[in-house]
Structure formats: C-alpha cells, structure tokens
C-alpha positions as CSV (number, residue, x, y, z in Angstrom):
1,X,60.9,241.1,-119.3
2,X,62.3,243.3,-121.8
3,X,65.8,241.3,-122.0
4,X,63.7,238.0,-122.0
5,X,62.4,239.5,-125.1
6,X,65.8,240.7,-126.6
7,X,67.0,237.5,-125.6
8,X,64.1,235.4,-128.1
9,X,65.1,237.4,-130.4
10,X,69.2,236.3,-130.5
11,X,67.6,233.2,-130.1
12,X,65.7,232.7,-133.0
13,X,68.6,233.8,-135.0
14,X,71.3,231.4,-133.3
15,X,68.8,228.9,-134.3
16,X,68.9,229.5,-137.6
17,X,72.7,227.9,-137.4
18,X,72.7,224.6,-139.7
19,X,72.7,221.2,-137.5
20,X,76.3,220.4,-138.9
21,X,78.5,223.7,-139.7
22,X,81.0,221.6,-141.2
23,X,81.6,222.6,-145.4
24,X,82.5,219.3,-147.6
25,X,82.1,217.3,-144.5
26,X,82.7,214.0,-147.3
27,X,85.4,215.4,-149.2
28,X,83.6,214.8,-152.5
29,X,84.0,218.3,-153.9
30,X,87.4,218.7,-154.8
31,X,88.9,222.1,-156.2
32,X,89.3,221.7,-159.8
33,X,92.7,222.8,-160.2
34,X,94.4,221.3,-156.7
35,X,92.6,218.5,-156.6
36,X,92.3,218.9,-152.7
37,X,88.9,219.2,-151.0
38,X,87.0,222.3,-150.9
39,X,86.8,223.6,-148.0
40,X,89.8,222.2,-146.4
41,X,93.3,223.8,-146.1
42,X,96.4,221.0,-145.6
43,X,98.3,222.7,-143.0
44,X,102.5,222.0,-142.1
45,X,103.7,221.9,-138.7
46,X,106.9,219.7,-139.6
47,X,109.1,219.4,-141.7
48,X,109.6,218.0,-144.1
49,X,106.1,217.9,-145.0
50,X,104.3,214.7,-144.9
51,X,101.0,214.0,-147.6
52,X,97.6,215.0,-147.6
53,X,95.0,214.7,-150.2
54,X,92.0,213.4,-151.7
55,X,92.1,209.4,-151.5
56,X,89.2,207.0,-153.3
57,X,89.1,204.7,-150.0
58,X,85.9,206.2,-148.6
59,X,83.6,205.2,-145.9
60,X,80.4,207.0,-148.2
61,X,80.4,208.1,-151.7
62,X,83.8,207.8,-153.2
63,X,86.6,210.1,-151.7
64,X,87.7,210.5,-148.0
65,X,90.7,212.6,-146.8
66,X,94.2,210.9,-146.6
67,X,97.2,212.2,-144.2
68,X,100.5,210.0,-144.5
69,X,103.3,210.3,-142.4
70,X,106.9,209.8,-142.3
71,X,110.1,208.1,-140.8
72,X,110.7,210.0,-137.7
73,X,114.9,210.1,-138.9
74,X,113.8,212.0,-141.7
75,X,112.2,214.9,-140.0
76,X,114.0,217.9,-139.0
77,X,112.3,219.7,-136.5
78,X,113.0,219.4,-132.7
79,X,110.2,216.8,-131.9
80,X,110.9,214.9,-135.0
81,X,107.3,214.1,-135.1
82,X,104.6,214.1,-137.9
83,X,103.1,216.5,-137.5
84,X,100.9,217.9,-140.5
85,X,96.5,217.9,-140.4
86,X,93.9,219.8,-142.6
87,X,92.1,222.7,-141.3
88,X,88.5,224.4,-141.5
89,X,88.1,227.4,-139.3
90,X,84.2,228.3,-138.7
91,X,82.5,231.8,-137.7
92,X,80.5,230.6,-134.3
93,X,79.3,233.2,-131.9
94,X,79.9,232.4,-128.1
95,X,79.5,229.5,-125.8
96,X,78.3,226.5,-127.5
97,X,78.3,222.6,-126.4
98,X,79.6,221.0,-129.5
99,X,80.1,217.3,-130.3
100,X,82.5,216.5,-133.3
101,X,81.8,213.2,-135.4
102,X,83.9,211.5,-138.1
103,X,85.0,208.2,-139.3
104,X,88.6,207.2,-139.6
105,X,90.7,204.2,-140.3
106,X,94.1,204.0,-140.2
107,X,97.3,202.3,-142.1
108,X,100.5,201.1,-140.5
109,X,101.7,203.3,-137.2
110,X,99.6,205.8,-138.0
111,X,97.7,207.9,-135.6
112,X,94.2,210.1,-136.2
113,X,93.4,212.6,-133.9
114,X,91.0,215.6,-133.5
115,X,92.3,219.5,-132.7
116,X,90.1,222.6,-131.7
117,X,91.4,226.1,-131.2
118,X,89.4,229.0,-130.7
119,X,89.9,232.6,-130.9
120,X,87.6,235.9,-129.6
121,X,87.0,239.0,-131.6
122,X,90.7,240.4,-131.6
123,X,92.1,236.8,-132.6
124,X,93.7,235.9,-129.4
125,X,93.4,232.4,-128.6
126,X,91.0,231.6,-126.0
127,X,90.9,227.3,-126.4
128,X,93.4,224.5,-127.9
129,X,92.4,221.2,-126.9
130,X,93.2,217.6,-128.9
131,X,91.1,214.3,-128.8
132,X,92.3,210.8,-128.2
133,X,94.4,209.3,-130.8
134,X,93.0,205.9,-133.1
135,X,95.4,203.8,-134.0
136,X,95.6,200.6,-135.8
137,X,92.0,200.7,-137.0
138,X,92.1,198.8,-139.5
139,X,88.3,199.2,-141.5
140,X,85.9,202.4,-140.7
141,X,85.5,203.6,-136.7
142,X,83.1,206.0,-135.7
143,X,85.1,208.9,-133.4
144,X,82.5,211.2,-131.1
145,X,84.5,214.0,-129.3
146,X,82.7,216.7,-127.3
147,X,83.4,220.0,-125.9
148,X,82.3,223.4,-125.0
149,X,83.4,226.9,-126.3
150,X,84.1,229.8,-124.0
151,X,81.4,232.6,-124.3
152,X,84.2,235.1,-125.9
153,X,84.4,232.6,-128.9
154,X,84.2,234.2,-132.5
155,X,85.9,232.2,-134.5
156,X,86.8,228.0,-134.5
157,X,89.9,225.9,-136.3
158,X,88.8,222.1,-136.6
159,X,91.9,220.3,-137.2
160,X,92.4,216.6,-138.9
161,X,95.8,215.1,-138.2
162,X,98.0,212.2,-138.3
163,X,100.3,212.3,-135.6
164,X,102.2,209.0,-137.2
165,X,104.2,207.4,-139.7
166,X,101.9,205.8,-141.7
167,X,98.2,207.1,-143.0
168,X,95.0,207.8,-141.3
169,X,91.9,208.4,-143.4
170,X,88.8,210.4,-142.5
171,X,85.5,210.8,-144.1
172,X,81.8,212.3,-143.2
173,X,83.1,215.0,-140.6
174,X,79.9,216.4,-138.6
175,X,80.6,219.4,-135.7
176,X,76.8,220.1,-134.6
177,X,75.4,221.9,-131.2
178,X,73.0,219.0,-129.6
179,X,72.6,222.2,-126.9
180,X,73.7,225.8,-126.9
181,X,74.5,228.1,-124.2
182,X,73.9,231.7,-125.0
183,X,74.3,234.3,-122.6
184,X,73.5,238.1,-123.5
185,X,74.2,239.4,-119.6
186,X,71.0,239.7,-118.1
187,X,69.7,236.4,-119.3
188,X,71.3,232.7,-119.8
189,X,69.4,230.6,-122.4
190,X,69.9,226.7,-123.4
191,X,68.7,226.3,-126.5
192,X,68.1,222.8,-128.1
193,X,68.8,223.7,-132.3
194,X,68.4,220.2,-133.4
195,X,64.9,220.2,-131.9
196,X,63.8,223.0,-133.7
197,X,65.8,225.4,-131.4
198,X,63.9,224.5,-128.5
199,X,64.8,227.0,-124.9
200,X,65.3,224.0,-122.3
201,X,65.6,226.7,-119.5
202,X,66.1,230.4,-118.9
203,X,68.9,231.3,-116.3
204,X,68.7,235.1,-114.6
205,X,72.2,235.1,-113.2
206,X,71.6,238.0,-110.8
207,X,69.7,235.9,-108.6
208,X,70.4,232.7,-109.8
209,X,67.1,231.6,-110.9
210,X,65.5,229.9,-114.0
C-alpha cells in the first residue's frame, strides 16, 4: 500500500509534464543574432555541410525549417550522402510511449526523415532509431511516428533531417505521451497525461497482477 502511495505521488508529478515537450515546435522564434530557430541546434554529419535555416514557406504562421542537400560528387565523406538535420535534446524521465507529429514537404530528391536517440543517467546511449523517409511531397503531409523509451531513459535527441539532394521543410513539430509507462520497482503505473494524467491500470510485477 505504501509504494501504491509513493507511486501517486511520482505520478502526479510526471503528470505535470506539458502535452507536447517540444520548444519552438513552429520555428517562429528565431535567435536575433543567427537568425536560426530557438531551440533548434543545425547539426553536420557530412561534409561538406549542406543548408539549414529558417525559410518563409510555412505550413502555419510564417516560418518553417528548411534542410537543403547537395550533389552526392561533391561530398567527401565515405557514404557520400547528405547527411546534416537539426537537433533538440529533451530531459524525459524513464519509459514513455511517445508519438512524434510534424508536417513536411519536400523539393526535388529530397528526403525527410525523423531520428531519436536516447541516453540514461551516465550518457551512454541506450536507443537510435530513424522513421520512414517522405519524398517527393510536393504541398504539406502530416508524418505520425511512434515509439517507446527504455525505462533507463534520462535524456532524448529529436532529430530533423534530409537525407537528399534537394530540400525538405518541416513545420509544427509535436513529441507528446498519449500513455506513459512508469515503473518505480514495486509498482508499474500507465498513466494517461493528456487526460488529465489519468492511471489506466496498476501492475504489481511480483505477482503479476493489476
């Protein structure tokens, strides 16, 4: 009874976590001296280094996020593939059923795609795991991409990329819990935040039972 107890009270403060954790999910706050959304990092893993910034083609309000790409011949790396995305990394706590949401269009050859990687408390990778690619999407697309953290998760990287020559765009990013798993040992909770953080069921993993 007592951990059922301890348990509420973990619970009531997981619940607290906003709907969508994502910061400048619309990329209308730009950084007055860059110019680049707040928020956002633009992150290199070729060379040389394609371009990402703000661009006025927006699904709402008036910016989105634009990632071009270049001729394969001219980059240097093994792969020779585009390979360059912008990055937010999020404090979460533990396992968690998370469902990312964004729209993207795309110019040319090139090719959106959705990245996660997750880390526990001594930064070791625990998760890396990429979405589908959209390609030749020529006006606004809604993308949903789901998945679950591991229960050691501390920390989250959700990456934007274009894995093509040409540009992708994306705009009005959402990463929100429709259920959470929290486990403190003696008790396993799902918890339903978007409901007003709602316990669906109570697990007792020692024997098994709800």
């Amino acid at each position: 009874r007592c951990a059922i107890v301890c348990m509420m009270g973990l619970l009531a403060a997981q619940s607290a976590f906003s709907a969508d954790l994502i910061v400048n999910p619309s990329f209308e706050e730009l950084d007055p001296e860059t110019g680049f959304p707040t928020g956002w990092e633009p992150t290199y893993w070729s060379n040389p280094k394609g371009t990402i910034e703000a661009a006025d083609i927006a699904h709402t309000g008036a910016c989105s996020l634009m990632l071009r790409g270049l001729p394969r011949e001219q980059i240097t790396d093994a792969g020779r593939a585009n390979n360059h995305l912008a990055l937010q990394q999020i404090a979460l706590l533990g396992q968690r059923r998370l469902t990312v949401t964004v729209f993207v269009r795309t110019e040319g050859t090139g090719s959106a795609y959705l990245s996660v990687m997750t880390q526990d408390a001594d930064g070791e990778r625990l998760q890396y795991a990429s979405s589908g690619r959209q390609e030749q999407v020529g006006d606004w697309q809604e993308v949903v991409w789901s998945f679950t953290t591991s229960p050691e998760t501390r920390t989250l990287q959700l990456y934007l990329r274009n894995g093509g020559e040409g540009a992708v765009y994306f705009d009005d990013v959402s990463l929100s819990s429709a259920e959470d798993v929290l486990d403190s040992g003696p008790v396993t909770a799902i918890v339903e935040p978007l409901v007003g953080g709602r316990v669906s069921s109570l697990l007792v993993p020692s024997t098994g039972r709800a």
